[in-house]
Backbone as a printed PyTorch tensor [residue, N CA C, xyz], in Angstrom:
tensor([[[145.7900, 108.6710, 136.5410],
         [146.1160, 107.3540, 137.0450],
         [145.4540, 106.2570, 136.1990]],

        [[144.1760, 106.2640, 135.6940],
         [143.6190, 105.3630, 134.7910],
         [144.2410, 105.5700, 133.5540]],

        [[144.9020, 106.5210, 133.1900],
         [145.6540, 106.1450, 132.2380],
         [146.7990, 105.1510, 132.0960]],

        [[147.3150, 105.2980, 133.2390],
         [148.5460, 104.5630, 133.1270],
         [148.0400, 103.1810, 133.8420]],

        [[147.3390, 103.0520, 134.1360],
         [146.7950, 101.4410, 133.9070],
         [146.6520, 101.2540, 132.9710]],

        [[145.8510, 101.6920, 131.9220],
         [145.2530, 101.7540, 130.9630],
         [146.7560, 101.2750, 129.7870]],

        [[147.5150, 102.5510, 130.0260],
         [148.6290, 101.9610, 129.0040],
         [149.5240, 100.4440, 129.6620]],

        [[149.5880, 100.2880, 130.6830],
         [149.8870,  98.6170, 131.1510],
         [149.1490,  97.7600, 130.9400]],

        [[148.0670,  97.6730, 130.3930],
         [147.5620,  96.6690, 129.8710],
         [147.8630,  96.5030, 128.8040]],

        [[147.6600,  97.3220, 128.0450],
         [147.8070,  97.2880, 126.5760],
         [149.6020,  96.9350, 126.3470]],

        [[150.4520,  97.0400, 127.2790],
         [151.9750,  97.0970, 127.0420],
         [152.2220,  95.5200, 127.4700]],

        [[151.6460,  94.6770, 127.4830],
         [151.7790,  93.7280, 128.6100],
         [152.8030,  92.2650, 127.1910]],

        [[153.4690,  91.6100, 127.6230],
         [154.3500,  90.9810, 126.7250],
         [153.0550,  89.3130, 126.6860]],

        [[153.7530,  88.9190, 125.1930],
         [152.4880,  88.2480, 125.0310],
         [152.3300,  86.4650, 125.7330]],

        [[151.9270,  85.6340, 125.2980],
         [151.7500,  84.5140, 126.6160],
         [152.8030,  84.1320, 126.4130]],

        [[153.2400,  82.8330, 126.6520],
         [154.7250,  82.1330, 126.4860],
         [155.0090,  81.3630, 125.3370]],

        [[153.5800,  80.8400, 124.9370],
         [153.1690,  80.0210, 123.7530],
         [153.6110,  80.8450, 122.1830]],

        [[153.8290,  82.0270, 122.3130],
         [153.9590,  83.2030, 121.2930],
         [155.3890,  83.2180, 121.5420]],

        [[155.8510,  82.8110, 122.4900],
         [157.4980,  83.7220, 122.8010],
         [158.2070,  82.4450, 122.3850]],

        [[158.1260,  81.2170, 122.7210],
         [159.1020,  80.1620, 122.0690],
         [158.4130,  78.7110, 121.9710]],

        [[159.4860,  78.0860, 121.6560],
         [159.1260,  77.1000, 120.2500],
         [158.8100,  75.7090, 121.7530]],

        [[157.8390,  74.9070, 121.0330],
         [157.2000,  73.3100, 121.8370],
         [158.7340,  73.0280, 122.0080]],

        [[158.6420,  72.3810, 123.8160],
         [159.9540,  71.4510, 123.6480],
         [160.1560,  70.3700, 123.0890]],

        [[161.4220,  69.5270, 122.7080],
         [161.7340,  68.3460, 121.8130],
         [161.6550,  67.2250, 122.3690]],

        [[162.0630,  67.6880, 123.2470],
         [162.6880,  65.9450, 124.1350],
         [161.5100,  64.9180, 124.7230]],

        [[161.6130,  64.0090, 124.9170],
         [160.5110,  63.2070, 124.6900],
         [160.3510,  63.1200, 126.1950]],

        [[158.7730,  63.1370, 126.4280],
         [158.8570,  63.3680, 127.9860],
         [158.4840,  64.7390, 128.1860]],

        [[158.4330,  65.5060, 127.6670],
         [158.2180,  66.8240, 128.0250],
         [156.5730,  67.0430, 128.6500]],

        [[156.5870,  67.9520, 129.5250],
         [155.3890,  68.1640, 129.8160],
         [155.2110,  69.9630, 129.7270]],

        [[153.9440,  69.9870, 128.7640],
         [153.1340,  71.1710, 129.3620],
         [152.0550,  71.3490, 129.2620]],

        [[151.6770,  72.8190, 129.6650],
         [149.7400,  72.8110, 129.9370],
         [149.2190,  73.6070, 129.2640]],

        [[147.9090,  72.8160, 128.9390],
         [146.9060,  73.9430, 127.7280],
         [145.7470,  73.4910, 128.5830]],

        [[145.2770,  74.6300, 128.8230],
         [143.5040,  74.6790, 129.0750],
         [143.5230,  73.8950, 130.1550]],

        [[143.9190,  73.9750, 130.9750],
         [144.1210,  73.5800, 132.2170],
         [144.4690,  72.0780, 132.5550]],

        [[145.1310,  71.3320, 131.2330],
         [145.5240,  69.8840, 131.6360],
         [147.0240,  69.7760, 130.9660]],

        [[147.6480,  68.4680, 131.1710],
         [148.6660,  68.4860, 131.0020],
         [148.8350,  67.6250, 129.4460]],

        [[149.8890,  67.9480, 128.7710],
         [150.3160,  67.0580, 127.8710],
         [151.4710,  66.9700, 127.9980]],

        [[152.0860,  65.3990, 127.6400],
         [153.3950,  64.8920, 127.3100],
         [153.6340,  64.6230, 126.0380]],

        [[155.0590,  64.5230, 125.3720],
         [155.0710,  64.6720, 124.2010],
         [156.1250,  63.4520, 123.8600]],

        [[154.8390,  62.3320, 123.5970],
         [155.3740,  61.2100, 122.7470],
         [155.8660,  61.5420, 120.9530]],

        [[157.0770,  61.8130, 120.8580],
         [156.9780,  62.2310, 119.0880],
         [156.6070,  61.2180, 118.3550]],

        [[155.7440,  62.0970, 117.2680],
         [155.9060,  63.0940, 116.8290],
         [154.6390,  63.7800, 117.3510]],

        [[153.5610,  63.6980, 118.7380],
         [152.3310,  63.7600, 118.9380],
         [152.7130,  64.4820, 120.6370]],

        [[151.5650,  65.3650, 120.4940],
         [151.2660,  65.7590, 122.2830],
         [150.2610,  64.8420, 122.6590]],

        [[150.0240,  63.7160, 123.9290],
         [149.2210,  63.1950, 124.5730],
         [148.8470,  63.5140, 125.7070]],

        [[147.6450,  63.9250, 126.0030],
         [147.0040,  63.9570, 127.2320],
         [145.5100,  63.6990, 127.6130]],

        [[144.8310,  64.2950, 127.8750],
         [143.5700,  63.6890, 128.3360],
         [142.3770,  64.7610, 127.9750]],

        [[140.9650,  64.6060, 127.2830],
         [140.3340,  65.6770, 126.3720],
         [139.3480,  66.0670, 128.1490]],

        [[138.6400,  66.6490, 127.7540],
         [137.4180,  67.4130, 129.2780],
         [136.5390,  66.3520, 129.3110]],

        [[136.3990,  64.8190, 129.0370],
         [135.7070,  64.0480, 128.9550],
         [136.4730,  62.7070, 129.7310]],

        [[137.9160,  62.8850, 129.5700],
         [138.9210,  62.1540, 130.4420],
         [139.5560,  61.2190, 129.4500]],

        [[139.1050,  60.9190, 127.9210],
         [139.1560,  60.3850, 127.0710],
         [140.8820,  60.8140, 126.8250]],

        [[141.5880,  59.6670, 126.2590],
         [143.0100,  59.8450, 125.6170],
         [142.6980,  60.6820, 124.4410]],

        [[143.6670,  61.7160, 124.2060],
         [143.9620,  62.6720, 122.7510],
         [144.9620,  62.7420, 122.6230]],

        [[145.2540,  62.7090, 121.3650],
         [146.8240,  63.2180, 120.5930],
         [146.6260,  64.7790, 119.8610]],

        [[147.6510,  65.4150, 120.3850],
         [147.2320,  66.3360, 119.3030],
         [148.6980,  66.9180, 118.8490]],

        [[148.8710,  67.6440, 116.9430],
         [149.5540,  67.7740, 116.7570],
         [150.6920,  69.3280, 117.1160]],

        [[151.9630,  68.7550, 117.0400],
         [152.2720,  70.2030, 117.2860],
         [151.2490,  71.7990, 117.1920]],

        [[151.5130,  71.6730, 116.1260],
         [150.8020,  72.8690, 115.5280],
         [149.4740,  72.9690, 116.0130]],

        [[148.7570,  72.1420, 116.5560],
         [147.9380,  72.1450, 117.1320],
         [147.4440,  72.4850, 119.0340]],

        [[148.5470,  72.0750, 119.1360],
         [148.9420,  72.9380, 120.6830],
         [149.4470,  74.1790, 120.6610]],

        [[150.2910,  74.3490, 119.1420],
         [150.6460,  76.2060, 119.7520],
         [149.7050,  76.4690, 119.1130]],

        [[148.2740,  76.2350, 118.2860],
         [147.2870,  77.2300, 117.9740],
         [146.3740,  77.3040, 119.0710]],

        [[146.2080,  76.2410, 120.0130],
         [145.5210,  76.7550, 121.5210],
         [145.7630,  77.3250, 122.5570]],

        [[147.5960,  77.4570, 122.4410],
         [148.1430,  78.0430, 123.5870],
         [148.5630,  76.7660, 124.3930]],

        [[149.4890,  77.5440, 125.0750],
         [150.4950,  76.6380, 125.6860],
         [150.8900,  77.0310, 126.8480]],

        [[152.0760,  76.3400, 127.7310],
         [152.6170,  76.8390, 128.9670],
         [153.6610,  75.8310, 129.9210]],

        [[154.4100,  76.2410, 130.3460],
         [155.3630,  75.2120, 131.2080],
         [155.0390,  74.8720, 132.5060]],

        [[154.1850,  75.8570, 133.1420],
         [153.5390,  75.8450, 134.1730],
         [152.3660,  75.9900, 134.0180]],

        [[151.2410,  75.3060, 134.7560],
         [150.0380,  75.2410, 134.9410],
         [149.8000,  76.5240, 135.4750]]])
């Protein structure tokens, strides 16, 4: 039986941020690290762990991970 846990973990499909591409449309919202960003183009805006405004770039949200839902 610990095996086959064992192999479900390891089988498990990867986050969402890996499976498809930032949305386009302006207005978009999603979540990294537990806050939200909207996506003024060509920039993601939301708020840093200090409450401070950040932009950050594409490529820079799918290298932290991403999500459509919180």
């Amino acid at each position: 039986m610990e095996k086959d846990i064992a192999m479900r973990s390891t089988t498990q499909t990867e986050p969402p941020s890996t499976q498809t591409e930032l949305p386009t449309d302006p207005c978009s919202v999603v979540w990294s690290r537990g806050r939200a960003y909207v996506l003024e183009p060509p920039v993601w805006v939301g708020l840093d762990s200090f409450g401070r405004a950040c932009r950050l770039a594409p490529a820079d949200l799918q290298r932290q991970g991403w999500s459509r839902h919180r």
